[in-house]
MARDRENKE-55302 format. One record per residue: x negated, y negated, z of N, C-alpha, C in turn; residue in three letters. Coordinates in steps of 0.2 Angstrom, whole numbers, plus 5000, padded with zeros to 4 digits. Last residue first. Example, Ala and Ser with C-alpha at 12.3 -4.5 7.8 and 13.67 -1.06 7.14 Angstrom:
493650115035493250055036493650005039Ser
493450285039493850225039493450165039Ala
% end
This chain:
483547775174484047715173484447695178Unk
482747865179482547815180482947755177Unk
483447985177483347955183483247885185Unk
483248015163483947985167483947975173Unk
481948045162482147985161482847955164Unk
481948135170481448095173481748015171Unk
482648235164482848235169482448155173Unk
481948235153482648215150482748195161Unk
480948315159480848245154481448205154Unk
481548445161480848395165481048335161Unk
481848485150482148485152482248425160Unk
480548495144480948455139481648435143Unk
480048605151479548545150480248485148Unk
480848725148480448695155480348615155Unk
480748735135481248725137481148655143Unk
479148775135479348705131480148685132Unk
479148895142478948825145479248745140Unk
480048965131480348945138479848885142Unk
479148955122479548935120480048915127Unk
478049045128477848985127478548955126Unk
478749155128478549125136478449045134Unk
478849185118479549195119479149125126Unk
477749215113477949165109478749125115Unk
477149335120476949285121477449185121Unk
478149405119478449405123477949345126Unk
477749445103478549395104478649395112Unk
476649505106476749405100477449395102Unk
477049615111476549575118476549505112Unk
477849675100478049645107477649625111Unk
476649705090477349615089477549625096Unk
475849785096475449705094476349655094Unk
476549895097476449855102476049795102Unk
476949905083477449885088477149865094Unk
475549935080475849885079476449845081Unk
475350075086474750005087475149935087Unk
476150135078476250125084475950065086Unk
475550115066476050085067476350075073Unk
474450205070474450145068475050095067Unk
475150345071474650295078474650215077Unk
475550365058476050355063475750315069Unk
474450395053474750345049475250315055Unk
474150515059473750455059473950405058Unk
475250595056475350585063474750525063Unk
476150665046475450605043475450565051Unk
476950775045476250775047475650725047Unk
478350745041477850745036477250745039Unk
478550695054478850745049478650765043Unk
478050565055477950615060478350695057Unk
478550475045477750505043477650585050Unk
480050465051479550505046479250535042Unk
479550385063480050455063479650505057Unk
479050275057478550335061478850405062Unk
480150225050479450255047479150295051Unk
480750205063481150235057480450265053Unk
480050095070480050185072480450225067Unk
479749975059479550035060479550095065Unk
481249975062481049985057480550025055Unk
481349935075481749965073481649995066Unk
480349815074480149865078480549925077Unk
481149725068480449755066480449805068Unk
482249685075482349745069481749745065Unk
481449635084481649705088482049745080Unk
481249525079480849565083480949645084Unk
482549465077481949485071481449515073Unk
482549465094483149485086482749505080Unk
481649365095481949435100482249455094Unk
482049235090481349265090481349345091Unk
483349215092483149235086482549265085Unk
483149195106483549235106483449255100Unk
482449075108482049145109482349205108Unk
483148985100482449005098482349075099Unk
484348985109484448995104483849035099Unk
484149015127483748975122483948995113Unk
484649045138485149015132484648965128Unk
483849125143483849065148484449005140Unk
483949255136483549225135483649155136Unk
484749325149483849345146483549295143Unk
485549265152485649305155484649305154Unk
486349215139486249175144485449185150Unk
485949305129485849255127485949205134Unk
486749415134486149405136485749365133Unk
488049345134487949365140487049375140Unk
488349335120488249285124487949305132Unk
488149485116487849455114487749375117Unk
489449525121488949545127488449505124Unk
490449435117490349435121489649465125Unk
490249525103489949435104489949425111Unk
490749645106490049615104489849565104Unk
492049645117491749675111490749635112Unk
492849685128492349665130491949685123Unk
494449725124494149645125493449635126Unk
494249855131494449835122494249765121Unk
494049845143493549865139493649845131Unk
495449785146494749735150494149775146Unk
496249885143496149835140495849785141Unk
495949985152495949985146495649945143Unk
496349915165495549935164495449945156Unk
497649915164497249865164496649865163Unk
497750055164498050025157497749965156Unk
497350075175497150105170497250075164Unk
498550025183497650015183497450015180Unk
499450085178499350005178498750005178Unk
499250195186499350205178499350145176Unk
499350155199498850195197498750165188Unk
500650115200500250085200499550105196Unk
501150215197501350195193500950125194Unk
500950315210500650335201500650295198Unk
501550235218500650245220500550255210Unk
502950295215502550205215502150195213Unk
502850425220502850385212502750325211Unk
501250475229502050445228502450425221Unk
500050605229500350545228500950505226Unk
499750735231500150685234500350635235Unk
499350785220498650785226499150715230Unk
500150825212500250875214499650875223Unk
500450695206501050735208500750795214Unk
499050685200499350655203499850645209Unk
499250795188498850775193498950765202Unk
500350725180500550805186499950805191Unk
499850625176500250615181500550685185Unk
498850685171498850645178499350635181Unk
499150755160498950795167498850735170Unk
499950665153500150725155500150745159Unk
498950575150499350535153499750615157Unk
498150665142497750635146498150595152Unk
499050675130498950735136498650715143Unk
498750555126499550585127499450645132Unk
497650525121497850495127498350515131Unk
497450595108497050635116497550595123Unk
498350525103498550595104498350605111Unk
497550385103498350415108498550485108Unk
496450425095496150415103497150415107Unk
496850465084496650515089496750495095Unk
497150345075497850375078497350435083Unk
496250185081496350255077496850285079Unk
496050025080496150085083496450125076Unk
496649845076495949895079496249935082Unk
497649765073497249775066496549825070Unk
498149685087498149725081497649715076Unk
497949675101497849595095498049635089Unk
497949785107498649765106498649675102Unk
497049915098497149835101497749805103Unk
496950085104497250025100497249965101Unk
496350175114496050125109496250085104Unk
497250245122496850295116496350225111Unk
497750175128497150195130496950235126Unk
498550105119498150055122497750085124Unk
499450225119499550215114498750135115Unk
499950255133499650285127499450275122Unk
500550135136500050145139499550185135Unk
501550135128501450095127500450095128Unk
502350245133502050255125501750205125Unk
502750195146502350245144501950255137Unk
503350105143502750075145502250125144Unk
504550165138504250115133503650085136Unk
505050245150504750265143504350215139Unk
505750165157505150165160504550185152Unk
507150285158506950205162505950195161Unk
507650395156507250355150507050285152Unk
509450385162508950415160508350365157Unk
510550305162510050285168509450315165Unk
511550395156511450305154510750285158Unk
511150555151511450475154511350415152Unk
511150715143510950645142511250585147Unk
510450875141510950835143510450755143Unk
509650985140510050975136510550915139Unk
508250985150508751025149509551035147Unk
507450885147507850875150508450925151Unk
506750945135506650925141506850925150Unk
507850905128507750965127507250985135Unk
507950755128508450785130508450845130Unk
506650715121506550695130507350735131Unk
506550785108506150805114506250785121Unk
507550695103507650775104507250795110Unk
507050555106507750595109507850675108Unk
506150585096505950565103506650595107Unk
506850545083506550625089506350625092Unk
507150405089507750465086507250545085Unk
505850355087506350365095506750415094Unk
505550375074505350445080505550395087Unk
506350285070506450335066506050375073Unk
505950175074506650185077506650255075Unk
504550175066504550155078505350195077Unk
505050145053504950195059504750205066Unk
505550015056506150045056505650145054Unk
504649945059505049955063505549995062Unk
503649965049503550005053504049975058Unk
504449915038504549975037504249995045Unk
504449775041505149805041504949885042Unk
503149745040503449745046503949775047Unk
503049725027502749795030502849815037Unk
503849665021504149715020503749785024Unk
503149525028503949545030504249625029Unk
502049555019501949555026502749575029Unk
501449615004502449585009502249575015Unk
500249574998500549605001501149565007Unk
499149464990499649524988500249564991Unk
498249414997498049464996498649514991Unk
499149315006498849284999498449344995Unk
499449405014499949365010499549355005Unk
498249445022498749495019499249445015Unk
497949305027497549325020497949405016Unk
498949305036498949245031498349265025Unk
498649425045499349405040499249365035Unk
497349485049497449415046498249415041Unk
497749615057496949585053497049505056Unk
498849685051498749665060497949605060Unk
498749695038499349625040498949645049Unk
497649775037497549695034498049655036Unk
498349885042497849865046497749805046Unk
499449905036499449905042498949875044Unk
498649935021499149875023499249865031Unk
498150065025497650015024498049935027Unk
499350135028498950125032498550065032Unk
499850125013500050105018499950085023Unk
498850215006498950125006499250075011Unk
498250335016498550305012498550225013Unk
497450365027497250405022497850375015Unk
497550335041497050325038496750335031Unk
499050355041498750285044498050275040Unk
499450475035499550415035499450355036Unk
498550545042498550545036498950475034Unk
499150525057498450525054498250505048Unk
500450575054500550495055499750485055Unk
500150725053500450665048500250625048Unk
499650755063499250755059499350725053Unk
500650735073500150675075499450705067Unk
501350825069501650755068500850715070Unk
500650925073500850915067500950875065Unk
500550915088499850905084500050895077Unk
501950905091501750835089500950855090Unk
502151075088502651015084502250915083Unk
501351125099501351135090501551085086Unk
502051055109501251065108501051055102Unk
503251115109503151045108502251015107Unk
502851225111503151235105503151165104Unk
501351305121501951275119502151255112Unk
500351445120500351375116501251345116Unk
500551575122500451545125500551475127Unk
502051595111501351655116501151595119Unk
502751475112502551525105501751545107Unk
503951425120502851425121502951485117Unk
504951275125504951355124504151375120Unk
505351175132505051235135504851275133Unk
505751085121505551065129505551095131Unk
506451165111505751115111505451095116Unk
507351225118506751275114506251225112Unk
508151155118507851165125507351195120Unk
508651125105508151045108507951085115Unk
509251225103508751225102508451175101Unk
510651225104510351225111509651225108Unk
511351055103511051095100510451135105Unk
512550975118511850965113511551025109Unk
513350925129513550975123512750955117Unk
513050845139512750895141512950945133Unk
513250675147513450715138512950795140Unk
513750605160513250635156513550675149Unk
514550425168514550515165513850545160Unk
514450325173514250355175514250435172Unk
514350245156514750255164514250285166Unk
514550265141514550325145514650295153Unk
514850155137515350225134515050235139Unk
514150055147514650025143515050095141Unk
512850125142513050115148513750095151Unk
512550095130512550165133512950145139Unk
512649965129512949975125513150035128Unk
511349905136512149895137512549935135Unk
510149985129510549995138511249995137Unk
510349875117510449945117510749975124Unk
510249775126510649765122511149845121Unk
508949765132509549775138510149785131Unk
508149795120508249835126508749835131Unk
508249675114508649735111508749765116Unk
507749595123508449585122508649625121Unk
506249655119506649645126507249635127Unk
506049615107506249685112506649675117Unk
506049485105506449505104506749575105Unk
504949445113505649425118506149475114Unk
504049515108504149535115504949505117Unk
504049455094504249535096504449555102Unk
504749295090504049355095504349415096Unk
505349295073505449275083505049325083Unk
505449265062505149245063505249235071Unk
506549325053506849275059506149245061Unk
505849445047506149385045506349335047Unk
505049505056504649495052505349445047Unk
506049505069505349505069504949475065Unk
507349515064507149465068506449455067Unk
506849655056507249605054507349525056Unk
506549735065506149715061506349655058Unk
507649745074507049725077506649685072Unk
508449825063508549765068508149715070Unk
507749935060507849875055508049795057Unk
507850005074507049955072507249905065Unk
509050035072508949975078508349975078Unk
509450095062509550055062509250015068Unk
508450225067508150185064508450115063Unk
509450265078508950225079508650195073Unk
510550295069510450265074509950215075Unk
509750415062509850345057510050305062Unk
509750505074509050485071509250415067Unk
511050525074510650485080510250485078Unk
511350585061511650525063511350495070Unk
510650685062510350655059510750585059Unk
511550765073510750745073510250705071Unk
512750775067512550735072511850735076Unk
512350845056512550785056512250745059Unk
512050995062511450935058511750875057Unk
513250995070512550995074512150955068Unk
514750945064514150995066513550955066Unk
515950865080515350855072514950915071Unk
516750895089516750935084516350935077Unk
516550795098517150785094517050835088Unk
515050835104516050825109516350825103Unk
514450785094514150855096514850855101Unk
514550655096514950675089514950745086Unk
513950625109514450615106514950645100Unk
512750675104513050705111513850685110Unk
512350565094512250645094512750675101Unk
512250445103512750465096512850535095Unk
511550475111512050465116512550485108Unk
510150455107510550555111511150535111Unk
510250345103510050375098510750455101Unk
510050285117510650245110510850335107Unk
508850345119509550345124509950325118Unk
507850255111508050355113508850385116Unk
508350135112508650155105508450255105Unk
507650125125508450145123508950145120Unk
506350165122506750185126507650205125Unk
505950045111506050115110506250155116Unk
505749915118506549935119506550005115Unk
504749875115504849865124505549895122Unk
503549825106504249845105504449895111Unk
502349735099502549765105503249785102Unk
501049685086501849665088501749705094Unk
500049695079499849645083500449625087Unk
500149815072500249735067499949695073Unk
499749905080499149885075499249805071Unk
500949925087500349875091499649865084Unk
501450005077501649945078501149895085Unk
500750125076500850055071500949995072Unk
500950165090500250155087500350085079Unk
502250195092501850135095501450115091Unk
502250315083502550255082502350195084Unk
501650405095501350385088501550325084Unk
502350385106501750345104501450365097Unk
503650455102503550355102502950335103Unk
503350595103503250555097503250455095Unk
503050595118502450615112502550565104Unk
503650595127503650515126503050515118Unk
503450735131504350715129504250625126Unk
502450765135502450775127503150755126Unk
502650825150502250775146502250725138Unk
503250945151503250885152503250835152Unk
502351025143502951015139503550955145Unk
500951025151501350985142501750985142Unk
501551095162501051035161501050985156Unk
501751215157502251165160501951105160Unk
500651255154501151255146501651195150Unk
499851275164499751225161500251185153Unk
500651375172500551305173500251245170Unk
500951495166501351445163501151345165Unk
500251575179500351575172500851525172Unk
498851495188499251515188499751515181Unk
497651405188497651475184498051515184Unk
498351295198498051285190497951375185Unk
498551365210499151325205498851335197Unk
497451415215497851475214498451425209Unk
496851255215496551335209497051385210Unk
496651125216497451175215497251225214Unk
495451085214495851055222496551105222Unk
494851125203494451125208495151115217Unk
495851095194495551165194495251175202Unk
495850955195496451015196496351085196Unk
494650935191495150885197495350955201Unk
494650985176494151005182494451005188Unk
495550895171495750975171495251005178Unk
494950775172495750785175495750855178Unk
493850795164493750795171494550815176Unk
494550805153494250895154494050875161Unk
494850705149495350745150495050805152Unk
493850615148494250595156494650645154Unk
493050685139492850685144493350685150Unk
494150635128494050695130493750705136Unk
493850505130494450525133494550595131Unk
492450495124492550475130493450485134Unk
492950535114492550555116492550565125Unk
493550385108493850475107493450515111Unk
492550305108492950305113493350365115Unk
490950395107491350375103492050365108Unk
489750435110489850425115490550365110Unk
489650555102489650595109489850535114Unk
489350495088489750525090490050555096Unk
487850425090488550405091489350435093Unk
487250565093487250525099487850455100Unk
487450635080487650655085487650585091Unk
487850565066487350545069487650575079Unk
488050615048488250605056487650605062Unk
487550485036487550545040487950545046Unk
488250385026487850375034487950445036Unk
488150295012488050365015487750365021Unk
489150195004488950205007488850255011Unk
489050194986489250214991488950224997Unk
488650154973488650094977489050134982Unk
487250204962488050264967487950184972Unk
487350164945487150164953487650164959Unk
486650164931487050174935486950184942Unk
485850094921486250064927486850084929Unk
484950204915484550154918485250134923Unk
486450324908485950244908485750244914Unk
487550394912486850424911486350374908Unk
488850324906488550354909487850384904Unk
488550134905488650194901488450254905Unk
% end
């Protein structure tokens, strides 16, 4: 009943707590993007302060912008999808096409975008119905789609395109690029999205545990379907931006590579590729992060090979952090520290959330000027850590000893 003895706020309230927040993964790739910028300030200074250098620096950059947001879902399931490249290409190639035969422009723009969706319904389709691995499944569509482009166009390029896909790929509203504006926007959606509806939640529990997302109520089939057939959906504006970009024109050859790059994006901003871990920020920030290095990169003369190696590295290094969770470091110092004594390991543990407990009270009492009250608890965190570092020792000789014994007997058979 409201205003009864049993009403009770079951919400949990955790202040912000600056020191986590500063060393939060997102954070940590602000860092590596304001070190880039530093890099380049510091090694290119008449280039870097130079006007437009850094607009041009995004607006290069920001052409693979929308496929990583798309990635994001779909490495959430735990899937891959190796062929957004050429349902981008597919996609410009329909538009370019039907932009030659007198189609108007919104058509044939919206017919390359439903394009591409068809070819994540595809994906989806094998995927979450056929029951086939995402990788091999990509990967066929990939050379599929390819073929197809390749097959009409030849060696020819499509160049008739609405001229205001260049105005996305170059064009700077005062200082701020236009493609800047556009995928903050889009990267504020697909946020809302991901963390702020049902949908998202679904996203998470099918990358989680499929098998409990099932028994929980939820299509697994139908949530696999939808996030493939959005992946397909921002390929298809993805092709606006990588041919705007590219200064209105399209090939068959183009866009080689792109799906590693959204991929990369999309893993260093923190997503699991086991799925059901990560946030949509850490790829936004990633996006730019990927931006200026490879201009970086470019400009402190490194090959494109060299980059591409580099950016491997990186993407390996990634994911050699994302794999290094908490039980891991928990066995390490259970080997490491506590000579893999289970005992001393438990002893330590309920040790140290004493001791965590009371510096929390000392906190406190030291704020409320009860600085007496405070000595005294001091006193007694360091009465429990010289009892647990006694207990710990004793418990290591008894290892010692027990170890000794088994060794004497087995000798002696």
């Amino acid at each position: 009943m409201p205003g009864s003895n049993y009403d009770r706020d079951l919400t949990v309230k955790e202040g912000f707590v600056l020191s986590k927040f500063l060393v939060k993964w997102e954070m940590i790739l602000v860092y590596i993007l304001l070190l880039i910028n530093l890099i380049l300030a510091v090694f290119r200074t008449n280039l870097y302060f130079q006007h437009g250098t850094i607009q041009s620096i995004i607006n290069a950059g920001l052409d693979v912008s929308p496929m990583v947001l798309g990635m994001v879902f779909i490495l959430l399931l735990g899937d891959i999808d190796v062929s957004v490249a050429s349902q981008m290409i597919l996609g410009g190639m329909i538009t370019g096409l039907m932009m030659d035969h007198g189609v108007p422009w919104i058509i044939a723009v919206i017919c390359g975008i439903l394009i591409c969706m068809c070819c994540g319904a595809f994906n989806g389709f094998c995927v979450a119905f056929l029951k086939m691995p995402a990788v091999i499944t990509t990967i066929s569509t990939s050379m599929l789609f390819r073929g197809i482009v390749e097959i009409v166009l030849g060696e020819n390029s499509l160049k008739n395109f609405p001229k205001w896909y260049n105005k996305i790929g170059w064009f700077n509203v005062g200082p701020i690029p236009l493609s800047m504006i556009l995928f903050l926007i889009m990267g504020l959606i697909f946020c809302f999205i991901l963390h702020r509806t049902t949908f998202g939640r679904k996203v998470y529990i099918v990358g989680n545990n499929p098998i409990c997302a099932t028994y929980s109520g939820i299509s697994v089939t139908r949530v696999k379907m939808e996030v493939f057939i959005l992946m397909g959906f921002m390929a298809g504006i993805g092709s606006i931006f990588f041919i705007g970009r590219m200064g209105g024109g399209v090939s068959s050859s183009m866009g080689t590579g792109y799906e590693m790059t959204a991929i990369a994006c999309a893993v260093l901003g923190g997503v699991s590729t086991n799925g059901g871990k990560g946030k949509m920020y850490g790829p936004i920030i990633a996006t730019f992060i990927m931006a200026f290095l490879t201009y970086t990169l470019g400009l402190l003369g490194v090959d494109p090979n060299s980059k591409k190696i580099f950016t491997g590295v990186i993407l390996i290094l990634t994911i050699l952090v994302s794999t290094v969770n908490k039980q891991m470091i928990k066995d390490f110092k259970l080997r490491t520290m506590y000579h893999s004594n289970k005992n001393i390991e438990a002893l330590n543990d309920r040790t140290n959330e004493q001791i965590k407990d009371l510096k929390k009270q000392i906190r406190e009492l030291n704020k409320s000027g009860k600085s007496g009250e405070a000595s005294k608890l001091n006193s007694k965190i360091a009465a429990l850590k010289k009892e647990c570092a006694e207990k710990s020792a004793k418990l290591w000789e008894d290892q010692k000893a027990d170890e000794k014994r088994a060794k004497e007997r087995y000798s002696t058979k």
